[in-house]
C-alpha positions in Angstrom: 39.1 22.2 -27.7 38.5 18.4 -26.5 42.1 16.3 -26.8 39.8 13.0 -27.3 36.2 13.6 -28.2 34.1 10.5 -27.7 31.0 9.1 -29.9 28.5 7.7 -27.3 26.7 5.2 -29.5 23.0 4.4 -28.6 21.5 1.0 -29.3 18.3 -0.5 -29.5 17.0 -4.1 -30.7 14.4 -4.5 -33.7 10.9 -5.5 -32.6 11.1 -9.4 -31.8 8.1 -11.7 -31.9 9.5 -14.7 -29.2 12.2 -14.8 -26.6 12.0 -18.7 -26.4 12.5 -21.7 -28.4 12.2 -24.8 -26.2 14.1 -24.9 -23.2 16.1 -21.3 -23.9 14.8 -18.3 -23.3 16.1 -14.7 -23.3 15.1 -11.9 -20.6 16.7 -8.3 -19.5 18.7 -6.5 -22.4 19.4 -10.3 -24.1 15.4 -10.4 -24.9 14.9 -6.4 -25.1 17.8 -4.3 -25.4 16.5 -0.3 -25.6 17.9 2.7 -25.3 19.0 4.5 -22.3 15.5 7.3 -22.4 12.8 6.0 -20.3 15.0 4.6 -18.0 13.6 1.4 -17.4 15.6 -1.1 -19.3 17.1 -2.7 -15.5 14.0 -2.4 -14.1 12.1 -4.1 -17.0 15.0 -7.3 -16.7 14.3 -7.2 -12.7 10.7 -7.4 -13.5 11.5 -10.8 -15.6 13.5 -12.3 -13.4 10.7 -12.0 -11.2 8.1 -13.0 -13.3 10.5 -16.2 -14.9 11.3 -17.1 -11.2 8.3 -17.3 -9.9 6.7 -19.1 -13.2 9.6 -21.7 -12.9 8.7 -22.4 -9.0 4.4 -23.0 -9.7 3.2 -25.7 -8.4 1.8 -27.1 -11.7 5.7 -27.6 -12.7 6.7 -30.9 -12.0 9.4 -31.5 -14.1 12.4 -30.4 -16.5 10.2 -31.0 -19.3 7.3 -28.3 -18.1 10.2 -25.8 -18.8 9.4 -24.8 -22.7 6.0 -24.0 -20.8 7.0 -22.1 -18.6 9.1 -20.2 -20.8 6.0 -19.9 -23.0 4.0 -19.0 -20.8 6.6 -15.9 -19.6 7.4 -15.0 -23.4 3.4 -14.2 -23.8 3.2 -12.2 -20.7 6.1 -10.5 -21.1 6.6 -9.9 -24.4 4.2 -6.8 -25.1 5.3 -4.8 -22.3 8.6 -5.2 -23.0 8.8 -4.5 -26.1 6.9 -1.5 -25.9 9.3 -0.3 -23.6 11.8 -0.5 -26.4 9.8 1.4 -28.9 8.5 3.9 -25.6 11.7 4.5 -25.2 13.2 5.2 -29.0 10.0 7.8 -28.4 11.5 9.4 -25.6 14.8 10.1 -27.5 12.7 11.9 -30.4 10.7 13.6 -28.3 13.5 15.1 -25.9 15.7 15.8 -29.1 12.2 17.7 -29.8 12.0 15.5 -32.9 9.0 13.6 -31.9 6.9 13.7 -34.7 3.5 15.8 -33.8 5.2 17.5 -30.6 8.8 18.7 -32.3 9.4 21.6 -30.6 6.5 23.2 -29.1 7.0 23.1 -25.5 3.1 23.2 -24.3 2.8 20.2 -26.1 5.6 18.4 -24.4 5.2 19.8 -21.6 1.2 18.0 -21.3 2.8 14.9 -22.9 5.6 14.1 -20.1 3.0 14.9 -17.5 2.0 10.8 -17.8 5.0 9.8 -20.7 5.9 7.2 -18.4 3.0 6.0 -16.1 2.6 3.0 -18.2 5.6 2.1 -16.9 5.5 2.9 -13.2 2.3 2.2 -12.4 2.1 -2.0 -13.1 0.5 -4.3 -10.5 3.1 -7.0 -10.4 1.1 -9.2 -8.3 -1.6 -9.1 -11.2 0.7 -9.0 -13.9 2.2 -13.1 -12.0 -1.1 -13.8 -11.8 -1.9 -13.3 -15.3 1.3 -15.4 -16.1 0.3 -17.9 -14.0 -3.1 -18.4 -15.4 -1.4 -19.2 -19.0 1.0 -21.3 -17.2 -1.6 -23.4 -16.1 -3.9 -23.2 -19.1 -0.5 -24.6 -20.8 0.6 -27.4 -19.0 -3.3 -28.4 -18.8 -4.1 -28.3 -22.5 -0.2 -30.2 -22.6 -1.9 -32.8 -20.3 -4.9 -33.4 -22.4 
């Protein structure tokens, strides 16, 4: 009885090893496109913004040519959460189409699983997380020096 049915197409990116080559680099949906079931995907390109941002603005970077660096350094840091999110959250589809395999549709089992499905996710320190970026920044642009 629907005049115009609609296909609602979901899309996800193939793992990706680098989001940077020189002085281009990719963040948000350009770097990690996933699909809409964790949730997360604006809130993961908010997070890299942040973490880019403040990489860019270290101390240690004097000049246009620290920049491949920097976007180094945030493609090693940001890279395995990210794209975790994007496999996480391919995971999430299955599991509430109950077509996860080893859950399908036993609803004890997926009940227990969604109780922390999504910590992972929630529950970063973002200070620490910088921190860690910054600490390969500098390692970097100090081996870069030598």
């Amino acid at each position: 009885m629907i005049d115009k049915p609609q296909k609602w197409a979901i899309f996800d990116m193939p793992p990706v090893s680098k989001y940077s080559s020189g002085s281009i680099t990719l963040f948000g949906d350009a770097a990690h496109a996933s699909t809409s079931h964790a949730g997360a995907g604006a809130g993961m390109a908010v997070e890299d913004a942040f973490i880019l941002s403040e990489l860019l603005s270290d101390s240690k970077v004097k000049s246009i040519h620290d920049v491949p660096v920097v976007f180094s350094s945030y493609e090693t840091i940001r890279l395995p959460r990210t794209q975790k999110l994007v496999q996480h959250s391919r995971e999430s589809g299955y599991l509430y189409q109950l077509r996860k395999p080893g859950l399908g549709d036993d609803i004890e089992k997926i009940k227990e699983t969604l109780g922390s499905w999504q910590n992972w996710i929630w529950d970063i320190d973002l200070e620490s997380h910088l921190e860690e970026g910054r600490r390969e920044l500098r390692a970097m642009l100090d081996n870069c020096e030598s």
